[in-house]
C-alpha positions, 0 to 999 in steps of 0.5 A: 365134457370138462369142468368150468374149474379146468377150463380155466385152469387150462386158459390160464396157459395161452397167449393169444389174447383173442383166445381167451377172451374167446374161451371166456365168452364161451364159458359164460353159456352151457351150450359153448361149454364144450367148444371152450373146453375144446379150444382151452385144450392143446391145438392137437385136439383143434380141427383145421378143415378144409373147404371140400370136407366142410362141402361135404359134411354140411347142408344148405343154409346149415350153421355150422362151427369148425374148433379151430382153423379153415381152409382154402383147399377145394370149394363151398358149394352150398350157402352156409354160415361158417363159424370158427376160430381162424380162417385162411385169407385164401378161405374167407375170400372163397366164402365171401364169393360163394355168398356165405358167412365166415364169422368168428366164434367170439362174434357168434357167442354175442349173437347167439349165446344159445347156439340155436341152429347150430352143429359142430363140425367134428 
């Protein structure tokens, strides 16, 4: 796991204003720590997944979060709480009619700074 000190250090690169207000909120709580690191890291280490891969490493009713980007290809199936960085339109639209959550990370860190009953997808 990376230090708060390069955490910031590598934060200090991006652009996206979203991104690092993400990064920071993340910072603030040990059990985001690891999910800032990830996202302060080069996109090369982000996942983008798409639905049918989420479909089949999640359970039903499970909270999961996706490091990086989801994506349309394929279906959800089972109801679940979808938590990542991005989402294609084509994929929020999906979730939203298969009776599942899309929420930003940013938005999950104000709920739920614990992540309690939360897995990350790797």
């Amino acid at each position: 796991m990376k230090s708060k000190t390069l955490i910031s250090k590598q934060e200090r690169r991006k652009t996206s204003e979203e991104l690092v207000e993400t990064i920071r909120d993340a910072k603030k709580h040990k059990n985001w720590l690891y999910a800032a690191g990830v996202l302060a890291g080069s996109r090369n280490n982000w996942k983008s997944l798409n639905l049918e891969q989420i479909n089949k490493e999640i359970k039903e009713g499970e909270g999961v979060i996706v490091l990086g980007k989801v994506l349309s290809q394929g279906n959800l199936t089972k109801k679940a709480k979808i938590i990542a960085f991005g989402f294609s339109e084509n994929a929020r639209e999906k979730l939203k009619n298969s009776g599942c959550e899309a929420i930003k990370i940013k938005d999950e860190i104000k709920k739920n700074p614990d992540a309690k009953g939360l897995r990350i997808l790797k």
